[in-house]
NUTORLO-103322 format. One record per residue (C-alpha): x, y, z; residue in three letters. Coordinates in steps of 0.02 Angstrom, whole numbers, plus 50000, padded with zeros to 5 digits. Layout:
% NUTORLO-103322
XYZALA...
END
This chain:
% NUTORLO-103322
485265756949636UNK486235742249553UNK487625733949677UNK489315728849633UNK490085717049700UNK492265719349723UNK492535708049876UNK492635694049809UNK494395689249922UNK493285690250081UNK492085679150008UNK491025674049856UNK489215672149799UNK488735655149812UNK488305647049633UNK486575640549617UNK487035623449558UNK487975623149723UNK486395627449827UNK485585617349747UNK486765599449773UNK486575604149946UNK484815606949968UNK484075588949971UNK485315585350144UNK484525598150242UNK482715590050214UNK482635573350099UNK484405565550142UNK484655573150310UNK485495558250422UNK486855558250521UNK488435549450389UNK489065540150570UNK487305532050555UNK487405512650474UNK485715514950431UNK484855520550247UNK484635539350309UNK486515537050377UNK487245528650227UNK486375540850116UNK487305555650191UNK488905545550200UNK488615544550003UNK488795562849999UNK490075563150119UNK491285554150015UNK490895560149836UNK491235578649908UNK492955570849996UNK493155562049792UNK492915579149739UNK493895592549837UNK495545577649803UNK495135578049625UNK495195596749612UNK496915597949696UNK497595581349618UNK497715572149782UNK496955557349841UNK495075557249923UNK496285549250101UNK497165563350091UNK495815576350124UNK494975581050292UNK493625593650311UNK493465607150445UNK492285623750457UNK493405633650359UNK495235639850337UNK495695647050482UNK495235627650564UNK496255618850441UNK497895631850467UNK497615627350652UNK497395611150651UNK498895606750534UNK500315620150608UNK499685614050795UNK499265596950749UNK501185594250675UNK501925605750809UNK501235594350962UNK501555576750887UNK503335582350810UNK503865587450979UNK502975571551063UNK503785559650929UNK505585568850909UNK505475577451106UNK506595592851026UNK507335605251122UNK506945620551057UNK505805616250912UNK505835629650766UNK504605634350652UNK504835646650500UNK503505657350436UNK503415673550356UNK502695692050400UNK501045693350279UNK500445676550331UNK498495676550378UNK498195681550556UNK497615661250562UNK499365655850547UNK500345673350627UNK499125668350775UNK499275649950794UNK501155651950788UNK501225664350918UNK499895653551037UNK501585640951015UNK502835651851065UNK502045652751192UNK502275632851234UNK504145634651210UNK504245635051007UNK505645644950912UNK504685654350785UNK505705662450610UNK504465676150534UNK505475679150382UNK505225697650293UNK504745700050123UNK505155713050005UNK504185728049929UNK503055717249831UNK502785705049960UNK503925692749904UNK504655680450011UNK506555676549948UNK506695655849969UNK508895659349978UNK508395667250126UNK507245655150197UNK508535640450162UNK509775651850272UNK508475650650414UNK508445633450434UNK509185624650571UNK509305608850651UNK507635609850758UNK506675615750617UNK505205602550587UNK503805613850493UNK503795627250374UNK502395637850336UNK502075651050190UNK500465659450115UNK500215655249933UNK499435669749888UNK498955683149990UNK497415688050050UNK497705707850047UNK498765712849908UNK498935695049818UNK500575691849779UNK500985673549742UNK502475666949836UNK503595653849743UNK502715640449863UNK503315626649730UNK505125630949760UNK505015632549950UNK504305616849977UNK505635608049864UNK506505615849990UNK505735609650136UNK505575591950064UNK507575590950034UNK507855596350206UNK506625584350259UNK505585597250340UNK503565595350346UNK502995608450223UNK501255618050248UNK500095630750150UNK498705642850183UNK497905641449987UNK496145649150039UNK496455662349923UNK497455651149793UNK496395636849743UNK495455637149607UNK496515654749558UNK498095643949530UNK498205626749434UNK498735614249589UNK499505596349572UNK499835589249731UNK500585572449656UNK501965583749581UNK502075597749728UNK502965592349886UNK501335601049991UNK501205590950154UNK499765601650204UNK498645614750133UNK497045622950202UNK495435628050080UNK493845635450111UNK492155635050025UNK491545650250046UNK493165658449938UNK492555647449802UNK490725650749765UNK490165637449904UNK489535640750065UNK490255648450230UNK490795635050376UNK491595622250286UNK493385619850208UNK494555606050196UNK496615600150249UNK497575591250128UNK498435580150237UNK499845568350127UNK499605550850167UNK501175547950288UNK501185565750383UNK500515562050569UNK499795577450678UNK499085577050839UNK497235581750842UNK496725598550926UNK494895593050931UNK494445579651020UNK492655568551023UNK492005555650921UNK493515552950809UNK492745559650654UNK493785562250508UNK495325550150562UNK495165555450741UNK495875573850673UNK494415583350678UNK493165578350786UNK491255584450752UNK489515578850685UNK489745579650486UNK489195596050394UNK488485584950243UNK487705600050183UNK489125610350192UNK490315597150119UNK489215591449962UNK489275612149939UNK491075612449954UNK491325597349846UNK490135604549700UNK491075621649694UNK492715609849665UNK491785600849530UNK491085616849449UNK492905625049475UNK493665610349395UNK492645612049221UNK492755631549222UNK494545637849319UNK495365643549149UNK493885652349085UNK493625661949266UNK495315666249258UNK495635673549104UNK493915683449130UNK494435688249297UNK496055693449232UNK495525704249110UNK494355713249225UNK495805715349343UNK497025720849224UNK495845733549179UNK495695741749325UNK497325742449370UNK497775750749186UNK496405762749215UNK496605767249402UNK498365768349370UNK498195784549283UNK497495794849426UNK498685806049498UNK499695798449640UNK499105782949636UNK500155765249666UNK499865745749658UNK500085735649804UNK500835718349805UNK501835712149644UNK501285717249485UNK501365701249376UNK501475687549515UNK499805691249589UNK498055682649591UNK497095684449462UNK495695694249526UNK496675705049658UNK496875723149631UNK497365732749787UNK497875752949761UNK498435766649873UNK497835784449844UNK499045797549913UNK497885808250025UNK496495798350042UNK495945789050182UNK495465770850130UNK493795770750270UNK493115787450180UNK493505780550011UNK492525761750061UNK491065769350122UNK491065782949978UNK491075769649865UNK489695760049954UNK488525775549936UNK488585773249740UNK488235754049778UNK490165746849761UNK490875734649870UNK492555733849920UNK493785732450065UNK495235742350151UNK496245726150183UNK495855707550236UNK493855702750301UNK494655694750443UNK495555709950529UNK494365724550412UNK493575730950603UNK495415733650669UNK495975752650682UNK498025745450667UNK498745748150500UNK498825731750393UNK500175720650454UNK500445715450266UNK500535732950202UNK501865736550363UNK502845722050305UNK503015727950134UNK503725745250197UNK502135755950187UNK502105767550335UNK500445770250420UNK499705783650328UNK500095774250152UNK499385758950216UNK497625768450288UNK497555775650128UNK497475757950030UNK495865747549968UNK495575731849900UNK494615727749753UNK494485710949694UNK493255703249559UNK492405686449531UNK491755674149406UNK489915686649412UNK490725702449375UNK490545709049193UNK491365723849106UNK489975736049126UNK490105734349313UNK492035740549294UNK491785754149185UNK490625758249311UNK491945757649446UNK492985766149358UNK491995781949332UNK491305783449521UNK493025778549590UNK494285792549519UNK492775805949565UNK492845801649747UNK494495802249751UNK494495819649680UNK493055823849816UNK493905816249963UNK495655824849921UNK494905841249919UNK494345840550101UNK496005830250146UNK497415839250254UNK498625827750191UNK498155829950011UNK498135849450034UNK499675848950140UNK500365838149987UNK500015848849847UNK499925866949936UNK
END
């Protein structure tokens, strides 16, 4: 049985040129970079050209970028990082924070860890389509605001928030400005020279590179306290023997993203837009997130009287791949705090899965899709209460 592959938001297959960049530092060139000797300075060589690399890909300087083990580090260390020095350095009373309701559980989490500590913390709604209105967020702001944080494209249903205006925003209100782009880069053109980012968080694995590694844009200026402490790695931010492996990976799947983003995007587009056209058509069926400001390879449907478990495993018995909501949180039994926020109710949001393509997916593989997925649909609706209930 041939597999397909349609979780590519949870993570991709890594490209052989990437495996193979990183294959001479786990044998040949394996030093330690903090090493002033040849095997040292010969990892520190690959250190650097994959920091020259990941800053070239997002238009930033190679400074400006730390790396961590993956997104969920890089949120962390930049919301906590600029929440501990800000109130160190400005010693606010009632420091405020604004975030919104479909951020990834890395951010919703960190945030609430501060609240904990005495932090005021906004989560702004969004609407149906899981779009955050920046009017709304400007209205929020208030004089002990220091950091705002918003998804750039999210990880379940993939809408793409207008992160360009909210961080002119925060930059005229003089307000540090952060972004969790895991699921952006690479899927959206990025110029940080132009863009008033302060931070943004990246991972390797969501772009054909390998798992445990990622990186923070940090703009030159922007001070955070580190949450790791050590040997003072990485600026004294991020404290932790070097992952030269892992970085020269990340740095190659920047390079190789660099030559090929338009062409991966238009193919992944197409593939996308085809399933939602086709899909569409089956009775009682309904897109999640926005339906033109979305990433380019995110699908994500609800099936009136289907339950979205029955439907992934179903679709895993004919050798399909997919997901009921966001790898992170997939084991969780809760309905989807993103599809909540968007004013599904919990039946709606149980019945919902997430298909989302990559660079390696062809047409054949969709038509594929789209002749097991509508019969399983049919199958599981005939056994379904709520379907029968529905229609009887």
């Amino acid at each position: 049985m041939n597999r397909i592959f349609l979780d590519n938001a949870s993570t991709t297959k890594v490209d052989e040129k990437v495996i193979k960049a990183m294959l001479p530092y786990f044998n040949t060139k394996f030093g330690n970079a903090s090493s002033i000797h040849a095997y040292g300075r010969e990892a520190n060589e690959g250190l650097e050209k994959g920091r020259e690399r990941v800053a070239s890909l997002l238009k930033a300087k190679p400074e400006e970028i730390i790396f961590t083990a993956g997104g969920t580090e890089s949120d962390n260390i930049a919301i906590k990082g600029i929440a501990y020095k800000n109130k160190q350095k400005r010693k606010i009373k009632g420091p405020h924070i604004i975030t919104c309701t479909i951020e990834h559980p890395a951010v919703l989490e960190a945030c609430k860890h501060l609240e904990l500590q005495g932090f005021s913390i906004t989560y702004l709604p969004v609407d149906q389509y899981g779009l955050l209105d920046p009017a709304e967020l400007e209205t929020a702001i208030g004089p002990n605001t220091f950091l705002i944080t918003i998804i750039y494209g999210n990880n379940e249903i993939g809408t793409i928030e207008p992160v360009k205006e909210i961080s002119q925003i925060a930059h005229d209100h003089d307000i540090i400005f952060h972004t969790d782009a895991v699921q952006a880069v690479t899927k959206e053109p990025m110029d940080l020279q132009k863009t008033p980012i302060d931070l943004l968080a990246l991972s390797a694995h969501k772009i054909y590179g390998p798992k445990g590694i990622g990186a923070l844009f940090i703009r030159k200026g922007v001070k955070l306290e580190p949450i790791i402490h050590g040997g003072g790695h990485e600026r004294g931010l991020r404290s932790s023997t070097y992952n030269i492996p892992g970085i020269v990976g990340l740095g190659t799947a920047c390079a190789l993203a660099k030559e090929r983003m338009d062409s991966d995007n238009i193919h992944m587009k197409n593939l996308r837009d085809y399933l939602i056209k086709e899909l569409l058509t089956v009775e009682e069926s309904y897109l999640n997130g926005h339906p033109i400001k979305r990433l380019p390879n995110n699908a994500h449907f609800r099936f009136s009287g289907v339950e979205g478990e029955s439907l992934l495993l179903s679709l895993d018995e004919v050798g399909i791949a997919a997901a009921t909501g966001s790898a992170c949180s997939s084991k969780k039994l809760a309905a989807s705090h993103v599809l909540t926020a968007i004013g599904l109710d919990p039946v709606e949001s149980h019945g919902s899965i997430r298909l989302t393509v990559g660079r390696n997916n062809t047409k054949k593989e969709i038509e594929f899709v789209l002749e097991e997925l509508p019969r399983i649909i049919n199958k599981l609706r005939k056994i379904s209460p709520l379907w029968t209930s529905q229609v009887g």
